[in-house]
N, CA, C and O of each residue as an XYZ file, in Angstrom:
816
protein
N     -17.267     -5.421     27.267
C     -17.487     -4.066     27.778
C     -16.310     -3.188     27.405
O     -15.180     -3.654     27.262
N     -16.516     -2.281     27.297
C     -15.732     -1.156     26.713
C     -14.389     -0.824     27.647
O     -14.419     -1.534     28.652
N     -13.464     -0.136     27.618
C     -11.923     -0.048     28.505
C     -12.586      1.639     28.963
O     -13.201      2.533     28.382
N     -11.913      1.347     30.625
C     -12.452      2.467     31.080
C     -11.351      2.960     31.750
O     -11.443      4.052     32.312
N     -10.225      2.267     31.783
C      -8.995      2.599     32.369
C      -7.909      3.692     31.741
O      -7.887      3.904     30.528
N      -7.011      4.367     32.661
C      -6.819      5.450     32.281
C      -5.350      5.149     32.281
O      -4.533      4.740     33.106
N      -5.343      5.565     30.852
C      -3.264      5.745     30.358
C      -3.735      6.366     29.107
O      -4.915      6.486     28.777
N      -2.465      6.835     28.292
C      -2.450      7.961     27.189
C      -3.386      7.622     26.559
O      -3.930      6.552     26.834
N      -3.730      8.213     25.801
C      -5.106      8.768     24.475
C      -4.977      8.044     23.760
O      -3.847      8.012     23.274
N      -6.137      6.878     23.162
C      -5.330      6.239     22.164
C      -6.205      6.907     20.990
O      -7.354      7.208     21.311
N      -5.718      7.233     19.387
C      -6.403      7.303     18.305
C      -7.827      6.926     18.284
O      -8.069      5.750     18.557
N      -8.952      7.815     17.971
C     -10.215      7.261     18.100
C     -10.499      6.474     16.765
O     -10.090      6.771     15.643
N     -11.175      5.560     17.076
C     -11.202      4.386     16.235
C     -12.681      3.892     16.142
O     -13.079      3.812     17.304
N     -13.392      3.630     15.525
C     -15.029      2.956     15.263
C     -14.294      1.372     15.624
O     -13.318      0.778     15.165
N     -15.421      1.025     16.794
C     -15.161     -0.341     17.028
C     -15.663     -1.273     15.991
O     -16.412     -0.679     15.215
N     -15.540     -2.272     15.766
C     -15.884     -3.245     14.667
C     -15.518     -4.893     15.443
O     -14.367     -5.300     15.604
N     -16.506     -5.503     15.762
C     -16.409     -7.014     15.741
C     -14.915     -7.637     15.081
O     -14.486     -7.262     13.990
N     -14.384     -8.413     15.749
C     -13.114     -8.800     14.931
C     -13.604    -10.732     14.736
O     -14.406    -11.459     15.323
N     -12.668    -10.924     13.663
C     -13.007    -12.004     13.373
C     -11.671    -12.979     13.739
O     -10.582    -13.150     13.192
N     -12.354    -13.553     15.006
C     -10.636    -13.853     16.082
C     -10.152    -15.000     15.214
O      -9.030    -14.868     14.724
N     -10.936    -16.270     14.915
C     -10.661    -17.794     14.143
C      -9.809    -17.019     13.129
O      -8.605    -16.939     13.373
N     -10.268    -16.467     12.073
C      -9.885    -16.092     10.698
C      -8.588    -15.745     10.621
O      -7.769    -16.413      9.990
N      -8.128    -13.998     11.660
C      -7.306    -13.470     11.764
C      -6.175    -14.457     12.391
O      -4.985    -14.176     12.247
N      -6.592    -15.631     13.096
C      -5.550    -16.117     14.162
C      -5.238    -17.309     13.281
O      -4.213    -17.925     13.575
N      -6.125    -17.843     11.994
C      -5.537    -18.867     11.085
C      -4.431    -18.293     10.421
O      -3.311    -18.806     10.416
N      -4.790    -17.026      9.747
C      -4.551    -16.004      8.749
C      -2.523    -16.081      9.258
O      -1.552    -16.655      8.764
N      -2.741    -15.099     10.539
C      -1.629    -14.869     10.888
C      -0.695    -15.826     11.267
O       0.512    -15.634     11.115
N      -1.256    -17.058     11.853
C      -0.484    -18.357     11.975
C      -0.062    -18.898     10.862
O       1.017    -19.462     11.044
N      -0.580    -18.994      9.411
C      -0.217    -19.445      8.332
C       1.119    -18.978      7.672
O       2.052    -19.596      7.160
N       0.867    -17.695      7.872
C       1.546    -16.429      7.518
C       3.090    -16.927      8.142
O       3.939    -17.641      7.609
N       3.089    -16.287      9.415
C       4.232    -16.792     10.516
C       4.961    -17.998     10.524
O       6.154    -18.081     10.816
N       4.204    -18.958     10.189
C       4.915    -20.347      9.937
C       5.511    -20.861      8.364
O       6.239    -21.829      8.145
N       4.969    -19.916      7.406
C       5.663    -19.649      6.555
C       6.645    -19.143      6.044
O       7.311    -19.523      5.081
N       6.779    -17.995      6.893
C       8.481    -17.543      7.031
C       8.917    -18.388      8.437
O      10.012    -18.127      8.935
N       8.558    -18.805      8.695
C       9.541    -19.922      9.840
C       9.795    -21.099      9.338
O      10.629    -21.767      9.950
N       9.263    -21.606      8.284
C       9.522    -22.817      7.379
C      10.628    -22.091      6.406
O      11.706    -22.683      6.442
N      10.609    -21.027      5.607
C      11.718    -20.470      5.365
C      13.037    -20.563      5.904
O      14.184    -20.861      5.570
N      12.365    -20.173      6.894
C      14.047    -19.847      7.899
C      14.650    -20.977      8.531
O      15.871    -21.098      8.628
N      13.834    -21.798      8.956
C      13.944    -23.254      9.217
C      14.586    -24.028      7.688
O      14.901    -25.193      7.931
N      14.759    -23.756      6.663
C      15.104    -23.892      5.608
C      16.260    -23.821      5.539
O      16.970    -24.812      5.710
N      16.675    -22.779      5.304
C      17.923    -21.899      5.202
C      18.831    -22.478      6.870
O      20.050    -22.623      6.963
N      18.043    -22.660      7.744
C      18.706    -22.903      8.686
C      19.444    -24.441      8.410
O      20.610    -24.590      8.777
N      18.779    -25.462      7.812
C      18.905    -26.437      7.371
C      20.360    -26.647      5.986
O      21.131    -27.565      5.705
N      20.238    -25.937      5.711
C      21.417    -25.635      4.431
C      22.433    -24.996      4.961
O      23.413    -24.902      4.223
N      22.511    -24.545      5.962
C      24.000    -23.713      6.541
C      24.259    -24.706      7.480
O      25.309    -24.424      8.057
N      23.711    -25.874      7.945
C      24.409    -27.051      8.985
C      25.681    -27.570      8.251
O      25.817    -27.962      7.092
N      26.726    -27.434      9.452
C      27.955    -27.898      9.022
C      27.690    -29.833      8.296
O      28.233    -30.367      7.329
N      26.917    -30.247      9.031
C      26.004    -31.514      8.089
C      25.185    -31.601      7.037
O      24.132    -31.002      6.821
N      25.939    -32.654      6.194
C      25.044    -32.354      5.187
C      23.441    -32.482      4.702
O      22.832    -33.467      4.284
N      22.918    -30.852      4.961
C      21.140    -31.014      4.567
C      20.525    -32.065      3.882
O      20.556    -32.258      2.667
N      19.976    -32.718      4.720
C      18.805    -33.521      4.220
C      17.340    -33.104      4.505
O      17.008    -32.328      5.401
N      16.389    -33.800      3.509
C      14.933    -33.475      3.857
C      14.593    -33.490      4.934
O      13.662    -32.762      5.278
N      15.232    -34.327      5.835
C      14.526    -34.862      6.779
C      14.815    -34.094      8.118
O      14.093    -33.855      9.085
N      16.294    -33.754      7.801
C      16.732    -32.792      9.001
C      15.972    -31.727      8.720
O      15.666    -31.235      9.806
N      15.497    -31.097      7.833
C      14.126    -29.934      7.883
C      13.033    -30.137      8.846
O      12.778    -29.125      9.500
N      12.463    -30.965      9.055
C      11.577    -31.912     10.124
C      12.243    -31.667     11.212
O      12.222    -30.612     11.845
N      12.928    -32.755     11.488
C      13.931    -32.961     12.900
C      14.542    -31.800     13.680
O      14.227    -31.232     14.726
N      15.423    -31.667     12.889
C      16.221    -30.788     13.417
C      15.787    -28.704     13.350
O      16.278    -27.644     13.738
N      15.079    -29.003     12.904
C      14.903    -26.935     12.574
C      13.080    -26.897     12.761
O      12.435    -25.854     12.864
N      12.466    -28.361     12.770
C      10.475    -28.129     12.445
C      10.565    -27.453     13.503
O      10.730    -26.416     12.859
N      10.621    -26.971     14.939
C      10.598    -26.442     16.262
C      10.361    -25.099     15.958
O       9.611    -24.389     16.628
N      11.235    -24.569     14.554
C      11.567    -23.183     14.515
C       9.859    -22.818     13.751
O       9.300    -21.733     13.909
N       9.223    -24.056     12.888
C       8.381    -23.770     12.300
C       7.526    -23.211     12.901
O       6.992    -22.108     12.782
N       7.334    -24.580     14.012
C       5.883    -24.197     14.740
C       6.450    -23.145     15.848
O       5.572    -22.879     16.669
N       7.482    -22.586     16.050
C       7.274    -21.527     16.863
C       6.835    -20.317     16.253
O       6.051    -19.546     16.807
N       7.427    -20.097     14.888
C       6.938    -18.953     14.105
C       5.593    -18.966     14.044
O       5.103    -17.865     14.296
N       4.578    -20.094     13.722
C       3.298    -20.450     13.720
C       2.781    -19.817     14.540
O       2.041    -18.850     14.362
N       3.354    -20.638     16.261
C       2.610    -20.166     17.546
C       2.670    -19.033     17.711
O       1.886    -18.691     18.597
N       3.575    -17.712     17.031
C       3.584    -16.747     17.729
C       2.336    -15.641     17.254
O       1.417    -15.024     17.792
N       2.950    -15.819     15.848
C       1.544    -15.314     14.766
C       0.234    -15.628     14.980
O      -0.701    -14.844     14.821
N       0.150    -16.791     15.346
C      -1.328    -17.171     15.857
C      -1.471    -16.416     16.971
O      -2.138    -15.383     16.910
N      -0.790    -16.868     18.303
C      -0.848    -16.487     19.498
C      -1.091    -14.623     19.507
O      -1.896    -14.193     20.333
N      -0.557    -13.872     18.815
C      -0.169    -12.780     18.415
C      -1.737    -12.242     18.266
O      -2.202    -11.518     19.146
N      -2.740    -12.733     16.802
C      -3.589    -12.635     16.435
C      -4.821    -13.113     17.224
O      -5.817    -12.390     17.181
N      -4.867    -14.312     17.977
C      -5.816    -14.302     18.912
C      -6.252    -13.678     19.948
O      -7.440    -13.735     20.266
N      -5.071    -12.773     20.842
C      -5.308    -12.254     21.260
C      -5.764    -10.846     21.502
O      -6.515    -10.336     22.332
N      -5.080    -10.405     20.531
C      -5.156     -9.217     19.810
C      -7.065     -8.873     19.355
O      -7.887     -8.117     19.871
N      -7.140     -9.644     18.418
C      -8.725     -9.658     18.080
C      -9.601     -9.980     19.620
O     -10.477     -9.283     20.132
N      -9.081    -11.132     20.060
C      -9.899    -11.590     21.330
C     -10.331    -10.461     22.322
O     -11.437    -10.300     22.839
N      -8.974     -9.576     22.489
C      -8.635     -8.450     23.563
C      -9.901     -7.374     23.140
O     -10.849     -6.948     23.799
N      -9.514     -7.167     21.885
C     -10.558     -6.082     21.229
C     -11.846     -6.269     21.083
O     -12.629     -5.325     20.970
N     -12.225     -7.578     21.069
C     -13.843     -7.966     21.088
C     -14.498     -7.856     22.882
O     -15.592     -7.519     23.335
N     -13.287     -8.295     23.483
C     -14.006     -8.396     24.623
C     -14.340     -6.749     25.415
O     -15.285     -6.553     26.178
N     -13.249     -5.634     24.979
C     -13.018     -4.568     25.528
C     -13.784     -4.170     24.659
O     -14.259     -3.223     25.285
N     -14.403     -4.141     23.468
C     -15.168     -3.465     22.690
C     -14.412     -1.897     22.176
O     -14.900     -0.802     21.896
N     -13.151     -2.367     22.215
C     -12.339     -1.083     21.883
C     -11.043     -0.991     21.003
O      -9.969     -1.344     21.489
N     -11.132     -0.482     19.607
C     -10.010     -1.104     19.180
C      -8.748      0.450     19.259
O      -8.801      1.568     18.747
N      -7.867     -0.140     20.035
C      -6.666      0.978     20.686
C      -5.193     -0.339     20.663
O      -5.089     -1.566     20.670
N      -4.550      0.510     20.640
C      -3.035     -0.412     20.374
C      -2.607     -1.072     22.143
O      -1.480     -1.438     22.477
N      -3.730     -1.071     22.957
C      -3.623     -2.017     24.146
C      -3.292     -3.283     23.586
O      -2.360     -4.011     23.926
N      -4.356     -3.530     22.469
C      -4.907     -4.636     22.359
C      -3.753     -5.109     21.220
O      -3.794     -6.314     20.971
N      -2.832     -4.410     20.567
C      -1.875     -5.002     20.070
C      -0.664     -5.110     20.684
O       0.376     -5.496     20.149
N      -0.861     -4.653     22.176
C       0.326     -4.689     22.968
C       0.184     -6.504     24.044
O       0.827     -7.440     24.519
N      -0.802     -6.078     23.905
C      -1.494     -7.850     24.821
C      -1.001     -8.360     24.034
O       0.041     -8.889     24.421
N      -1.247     -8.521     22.870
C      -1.136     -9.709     21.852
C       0.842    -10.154     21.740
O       1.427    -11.232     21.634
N       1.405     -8.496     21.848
C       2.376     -8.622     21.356
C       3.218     -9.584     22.899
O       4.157    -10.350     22.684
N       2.912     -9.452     23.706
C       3.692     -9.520     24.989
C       3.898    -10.986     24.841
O       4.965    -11.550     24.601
N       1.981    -11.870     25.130
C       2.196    -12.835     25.052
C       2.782    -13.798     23.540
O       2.970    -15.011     23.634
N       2.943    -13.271     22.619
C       3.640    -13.599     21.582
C       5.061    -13.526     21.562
O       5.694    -14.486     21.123
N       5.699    -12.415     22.021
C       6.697    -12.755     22.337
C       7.505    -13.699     23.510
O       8.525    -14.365     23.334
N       6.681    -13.531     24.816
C       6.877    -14.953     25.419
C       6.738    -16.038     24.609
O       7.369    -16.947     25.147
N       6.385    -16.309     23.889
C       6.795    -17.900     23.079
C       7.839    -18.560     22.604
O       8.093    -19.729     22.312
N       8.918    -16.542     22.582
C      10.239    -16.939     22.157
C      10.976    -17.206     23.158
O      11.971    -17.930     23.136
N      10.372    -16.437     24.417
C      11.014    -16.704     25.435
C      11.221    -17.715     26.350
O      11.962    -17.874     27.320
N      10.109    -18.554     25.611
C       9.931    -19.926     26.503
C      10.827    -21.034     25.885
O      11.180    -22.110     26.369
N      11.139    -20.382     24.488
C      12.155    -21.739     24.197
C      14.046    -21.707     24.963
O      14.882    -22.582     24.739
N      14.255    -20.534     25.787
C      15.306    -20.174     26.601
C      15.050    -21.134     27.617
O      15.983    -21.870     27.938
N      14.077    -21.242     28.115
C      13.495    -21.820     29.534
C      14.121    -21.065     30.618
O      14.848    -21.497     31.512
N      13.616    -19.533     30.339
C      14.129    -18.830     31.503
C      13.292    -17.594     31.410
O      12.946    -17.069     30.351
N      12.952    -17.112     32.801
C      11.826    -16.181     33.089
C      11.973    -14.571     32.508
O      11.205    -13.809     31.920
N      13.192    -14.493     32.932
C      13.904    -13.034     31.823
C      13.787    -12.855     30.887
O      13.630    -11.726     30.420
N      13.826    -14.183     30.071
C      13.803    -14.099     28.283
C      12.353    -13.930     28.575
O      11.903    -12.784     28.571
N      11.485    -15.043     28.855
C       9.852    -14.612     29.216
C       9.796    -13.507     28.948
O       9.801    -12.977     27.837
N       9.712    -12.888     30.363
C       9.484    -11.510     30.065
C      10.234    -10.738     29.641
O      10.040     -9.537     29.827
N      11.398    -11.233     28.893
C      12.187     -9.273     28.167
C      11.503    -10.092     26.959
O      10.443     -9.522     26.702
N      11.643    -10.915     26.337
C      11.001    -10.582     24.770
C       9.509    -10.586     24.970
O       8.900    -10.502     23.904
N       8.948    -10.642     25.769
C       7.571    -10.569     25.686
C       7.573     -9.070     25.527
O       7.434     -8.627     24.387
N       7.808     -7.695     27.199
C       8.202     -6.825     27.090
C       8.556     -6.449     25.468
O       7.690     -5.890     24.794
N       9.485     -6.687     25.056
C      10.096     -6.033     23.827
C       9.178     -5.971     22.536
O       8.932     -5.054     21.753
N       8.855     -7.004     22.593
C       7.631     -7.132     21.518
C       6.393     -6.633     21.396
O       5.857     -6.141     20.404
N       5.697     -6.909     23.219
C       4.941     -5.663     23.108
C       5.105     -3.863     22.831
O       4.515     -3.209     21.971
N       5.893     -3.466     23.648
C       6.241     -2.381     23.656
C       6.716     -1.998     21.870
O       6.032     -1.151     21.296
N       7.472     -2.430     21.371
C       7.068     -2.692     19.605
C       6.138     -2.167     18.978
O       6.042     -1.039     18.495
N       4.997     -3.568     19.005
C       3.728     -3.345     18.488
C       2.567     -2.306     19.023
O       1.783     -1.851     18.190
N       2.454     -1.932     20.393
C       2.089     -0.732     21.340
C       2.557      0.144     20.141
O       1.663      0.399     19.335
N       3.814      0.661     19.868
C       4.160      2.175     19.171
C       3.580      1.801     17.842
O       2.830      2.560     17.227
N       3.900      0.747     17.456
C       3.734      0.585     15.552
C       2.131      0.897     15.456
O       1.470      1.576     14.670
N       1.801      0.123     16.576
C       0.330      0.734     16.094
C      -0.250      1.881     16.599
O      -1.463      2.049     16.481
N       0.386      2.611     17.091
C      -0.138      3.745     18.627
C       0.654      4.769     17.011
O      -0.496      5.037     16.662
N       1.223      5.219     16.290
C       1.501      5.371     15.457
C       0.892      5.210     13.684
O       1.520      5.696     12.743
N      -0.151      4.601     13.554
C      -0.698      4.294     12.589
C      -0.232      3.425     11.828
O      -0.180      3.281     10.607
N       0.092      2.880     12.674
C       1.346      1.028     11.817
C       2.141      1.991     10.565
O       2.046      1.694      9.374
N       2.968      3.244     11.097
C       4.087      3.874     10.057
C       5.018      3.336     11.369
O       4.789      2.860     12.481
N       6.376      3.756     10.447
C       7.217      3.692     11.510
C       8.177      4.973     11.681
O       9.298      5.049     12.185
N       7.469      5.822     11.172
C       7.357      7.495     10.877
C       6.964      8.068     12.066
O       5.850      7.640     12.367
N       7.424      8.901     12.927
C       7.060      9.470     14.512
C       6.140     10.876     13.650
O       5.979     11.864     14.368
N       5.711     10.946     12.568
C       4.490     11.884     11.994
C       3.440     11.497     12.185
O       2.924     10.588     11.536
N       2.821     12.203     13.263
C       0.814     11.501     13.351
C       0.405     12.513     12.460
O       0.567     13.700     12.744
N      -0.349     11.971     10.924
C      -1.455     12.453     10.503
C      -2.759     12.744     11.198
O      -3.081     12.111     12.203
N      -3.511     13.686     10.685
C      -5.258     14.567     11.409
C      -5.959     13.044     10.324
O      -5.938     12.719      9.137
N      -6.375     12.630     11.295
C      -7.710     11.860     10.702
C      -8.367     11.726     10.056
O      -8.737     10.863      9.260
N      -8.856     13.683     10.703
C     -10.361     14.546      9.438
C      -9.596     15.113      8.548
O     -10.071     16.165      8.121
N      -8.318     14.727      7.990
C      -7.788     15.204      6.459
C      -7.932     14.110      6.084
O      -7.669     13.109      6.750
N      -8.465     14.128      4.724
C      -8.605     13.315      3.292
C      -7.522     13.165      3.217
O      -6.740     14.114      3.283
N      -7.054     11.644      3.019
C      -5.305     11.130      2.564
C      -5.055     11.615      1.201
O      -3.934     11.950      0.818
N      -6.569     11.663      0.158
C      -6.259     11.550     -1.459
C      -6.343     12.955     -1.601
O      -5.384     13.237     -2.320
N      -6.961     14.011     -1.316
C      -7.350     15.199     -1.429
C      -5.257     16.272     -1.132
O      -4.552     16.951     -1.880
N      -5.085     15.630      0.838
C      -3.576     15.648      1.284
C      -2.613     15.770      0.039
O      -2.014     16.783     -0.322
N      -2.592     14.317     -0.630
C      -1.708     14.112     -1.545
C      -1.419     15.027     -2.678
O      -0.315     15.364     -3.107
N      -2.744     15.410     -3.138
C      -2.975     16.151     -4.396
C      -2.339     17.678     -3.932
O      -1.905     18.462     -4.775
N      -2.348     17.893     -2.885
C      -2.316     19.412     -2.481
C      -0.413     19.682     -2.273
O       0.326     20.664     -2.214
N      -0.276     18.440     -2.227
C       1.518     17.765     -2.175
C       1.535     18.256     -3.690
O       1.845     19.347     -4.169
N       1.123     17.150     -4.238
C       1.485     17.052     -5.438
C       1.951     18.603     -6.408
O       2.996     18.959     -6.953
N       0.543     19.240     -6.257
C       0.563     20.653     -6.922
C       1.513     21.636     -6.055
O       2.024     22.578     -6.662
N       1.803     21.466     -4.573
C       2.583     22.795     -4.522
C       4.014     22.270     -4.487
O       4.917     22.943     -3.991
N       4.275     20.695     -5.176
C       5.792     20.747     -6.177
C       5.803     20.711     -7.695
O       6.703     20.352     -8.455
N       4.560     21.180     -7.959
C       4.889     21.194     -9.519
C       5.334     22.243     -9.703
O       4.836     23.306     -9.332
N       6.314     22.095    -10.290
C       7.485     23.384    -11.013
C       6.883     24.107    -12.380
O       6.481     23.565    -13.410
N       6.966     25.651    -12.008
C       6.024     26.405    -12.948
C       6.871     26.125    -14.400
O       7.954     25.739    -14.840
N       5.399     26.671    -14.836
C       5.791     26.041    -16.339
C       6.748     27.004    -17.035
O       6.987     26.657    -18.192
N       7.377     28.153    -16.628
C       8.456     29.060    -17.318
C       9.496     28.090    -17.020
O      10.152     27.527    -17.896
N       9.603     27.948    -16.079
C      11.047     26.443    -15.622
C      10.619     25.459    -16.613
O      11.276     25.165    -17.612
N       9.824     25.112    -16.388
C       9.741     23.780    -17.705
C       9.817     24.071    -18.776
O      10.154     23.164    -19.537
N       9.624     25.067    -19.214
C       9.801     25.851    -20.782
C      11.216     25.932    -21.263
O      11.800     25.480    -22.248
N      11.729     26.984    -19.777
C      13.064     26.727    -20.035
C      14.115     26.312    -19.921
O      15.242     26.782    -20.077
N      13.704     25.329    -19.618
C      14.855     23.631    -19.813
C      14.637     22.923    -20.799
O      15.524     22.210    -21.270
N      13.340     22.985    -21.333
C      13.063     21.556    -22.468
C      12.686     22.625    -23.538
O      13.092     22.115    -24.582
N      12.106     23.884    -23.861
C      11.793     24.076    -24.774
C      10.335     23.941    -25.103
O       9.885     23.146    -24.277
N       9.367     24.340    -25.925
C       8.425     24.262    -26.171
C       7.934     23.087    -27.104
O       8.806     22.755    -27.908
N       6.461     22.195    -27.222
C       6.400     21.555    -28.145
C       6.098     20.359    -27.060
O       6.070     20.415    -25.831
N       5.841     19.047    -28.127
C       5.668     17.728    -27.146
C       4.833     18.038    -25.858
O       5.119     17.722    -24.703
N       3.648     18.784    -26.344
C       2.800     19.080    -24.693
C       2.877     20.136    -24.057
O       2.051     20.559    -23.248
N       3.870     20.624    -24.381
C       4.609     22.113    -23.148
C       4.487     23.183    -24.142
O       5.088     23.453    -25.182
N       3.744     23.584    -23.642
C       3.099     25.085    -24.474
C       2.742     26.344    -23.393
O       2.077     26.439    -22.362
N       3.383     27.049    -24.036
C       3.700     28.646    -22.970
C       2.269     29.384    -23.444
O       1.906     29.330    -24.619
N       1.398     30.164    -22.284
C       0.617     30.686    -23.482
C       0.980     31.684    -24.342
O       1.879     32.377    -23.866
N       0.492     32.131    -25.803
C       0.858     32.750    -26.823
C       1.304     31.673    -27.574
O       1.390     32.080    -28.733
N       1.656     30.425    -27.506
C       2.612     29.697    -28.133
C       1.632     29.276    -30.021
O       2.148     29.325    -31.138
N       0.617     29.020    -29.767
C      -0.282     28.939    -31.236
C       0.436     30.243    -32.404
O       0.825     29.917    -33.526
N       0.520     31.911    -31.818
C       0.578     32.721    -32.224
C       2.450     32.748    -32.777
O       2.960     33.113    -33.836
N       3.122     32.120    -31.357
C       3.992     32.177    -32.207
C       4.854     30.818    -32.969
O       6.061     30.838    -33.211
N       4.201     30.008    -33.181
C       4.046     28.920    -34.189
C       3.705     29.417    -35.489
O       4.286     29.087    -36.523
N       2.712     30.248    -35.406
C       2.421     30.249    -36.815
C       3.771     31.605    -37.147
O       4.649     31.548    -38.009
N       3.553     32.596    -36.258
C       4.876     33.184    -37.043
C       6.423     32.251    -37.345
O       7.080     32.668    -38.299
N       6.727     31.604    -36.934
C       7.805     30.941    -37.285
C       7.505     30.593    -38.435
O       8.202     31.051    -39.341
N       6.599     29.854    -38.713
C       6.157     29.116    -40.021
C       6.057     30.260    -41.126
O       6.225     29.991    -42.316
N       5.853     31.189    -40.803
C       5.673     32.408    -41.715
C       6.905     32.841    -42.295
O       7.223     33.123    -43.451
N       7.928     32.813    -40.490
C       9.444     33.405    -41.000
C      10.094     32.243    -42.181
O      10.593     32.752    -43.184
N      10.097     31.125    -42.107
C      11.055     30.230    -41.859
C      10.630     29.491    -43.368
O      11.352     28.947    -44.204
N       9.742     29.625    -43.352
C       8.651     28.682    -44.364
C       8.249     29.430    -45.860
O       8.259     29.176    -47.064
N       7.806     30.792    -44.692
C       7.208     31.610    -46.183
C       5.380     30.901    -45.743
O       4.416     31.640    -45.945
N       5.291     30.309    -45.504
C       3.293     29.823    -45.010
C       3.355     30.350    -44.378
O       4.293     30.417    -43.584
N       1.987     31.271    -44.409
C       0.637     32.079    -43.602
C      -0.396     31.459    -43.499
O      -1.391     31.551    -44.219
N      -0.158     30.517    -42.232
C      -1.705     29.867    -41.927
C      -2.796     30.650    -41.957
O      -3.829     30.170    -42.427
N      -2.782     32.332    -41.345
C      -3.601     32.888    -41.321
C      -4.200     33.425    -42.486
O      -5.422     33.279    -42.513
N      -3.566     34.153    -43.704
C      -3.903     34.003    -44.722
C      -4.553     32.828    -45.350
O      -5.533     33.127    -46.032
N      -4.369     32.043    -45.314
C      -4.733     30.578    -46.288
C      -5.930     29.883    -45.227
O      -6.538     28.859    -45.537
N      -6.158     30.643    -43.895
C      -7.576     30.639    -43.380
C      -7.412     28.966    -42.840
O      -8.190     28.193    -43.399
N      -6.485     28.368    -41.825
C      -6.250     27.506    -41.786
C      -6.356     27.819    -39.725
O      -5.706     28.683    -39.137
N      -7.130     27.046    -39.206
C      -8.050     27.488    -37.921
C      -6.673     26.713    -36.880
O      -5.896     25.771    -37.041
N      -6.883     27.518    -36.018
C      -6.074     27.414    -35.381
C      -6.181     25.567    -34.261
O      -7.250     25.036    -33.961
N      -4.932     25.067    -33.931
C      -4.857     24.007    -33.775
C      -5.838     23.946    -32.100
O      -6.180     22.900    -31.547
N      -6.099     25.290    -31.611
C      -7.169     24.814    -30.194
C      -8.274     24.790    -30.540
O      -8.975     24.522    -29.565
N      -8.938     24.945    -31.555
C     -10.448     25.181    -31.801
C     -10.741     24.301    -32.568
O     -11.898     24.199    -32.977
């Protein structure tokens, strides 16, 4: 059923079915891959000397916590949103809370619990309450991103008298009149009269 409870506005959003298994493999794979990383590296800076095995032993904990959180992170998240039928950055704040309790549970203390849970949600709440930028600029919705860009684009293109006169004419950059006075140069310089000798001009 849909969220009927009242706190700030979130971005209107078309609900869509989430795909909780997928996203919660997806993101667990993900997560435990940079925690096998880091569990890595953690392994090579022991004042003992790294072995394979101390990767396992001594640092695997760090793996599967990175795992659990990403998973944990993603299940709920999708779960939250299927069940509320609403996709709003609640539902990445649930996810984030209890994900970050996972870090907090390896403290074995209720503060860490809840401040990195807290912290993490409150995090993911803005990143996504924000349009996952980390830019405090909310874009209009009903503007076209590609149309936006283009309208960027053209009111920094620098007129073409500036481009003329820095680089000069030629190689592409043509002032208009520039055909007319091509051929007079060629006339001055050369002694050839394209126009005489009936030689069509290079736009036609």
């Amino acid at each position: 059923m849909a969220s009927h409870g009242s706190g700030p506005a979130m971005p209107a959003r078309d609900f869509e079915p989430k795909d909780t298994l997928a996203q919660t493999f997806r993101f667990g794979a993900t997560t435990g891959a940079f925690g096998a990383i880091f569990a890595g590296i953690q392994n090579t800076m022991t004042r003992r000397n790294p072995t394979f095995w101390g990767f396992f032993t001594r640092f695997g904990g760090t793996t599967v916590t990175f795992a659990a959180t990403g998973a944990t992170y993603a299940f709920v998240k999708n779960f939250s949103a299927n069940l509320r039928e609403t996709d709003d950055s609640w539902n990445a704040a649930y996810g984030g809370f209890l994900a970050g309790s996972i870090q907090g549970l390896r403290r074995l203390s209720f503060p860490a619990f809840f401040g990195y849970g807290s912290a993490l949600a409150s995090l993911l709440f803005i990143f996504d309450y924000t349009g996952s930028r980390w830019s405090v600029h909310s874009r209009d919705p009903d503007v076209d991103e590609v149309a936006r860009k283009e309208m960027i684009r053209k009111n920094r293109r620098r007129p073409i008298a500036e481009t003329i006169a820095e680089l000069g004419e030629g190689r592409g950059i043509e002032a208009p009149g520039f055909e007319e006075r091509r051929r007079q140069r060629l006339k001055e310089t050369y002694g050839i009269d394209l126009d005489a000798a009936g030689v069509p001009s290079s736009r036609h």
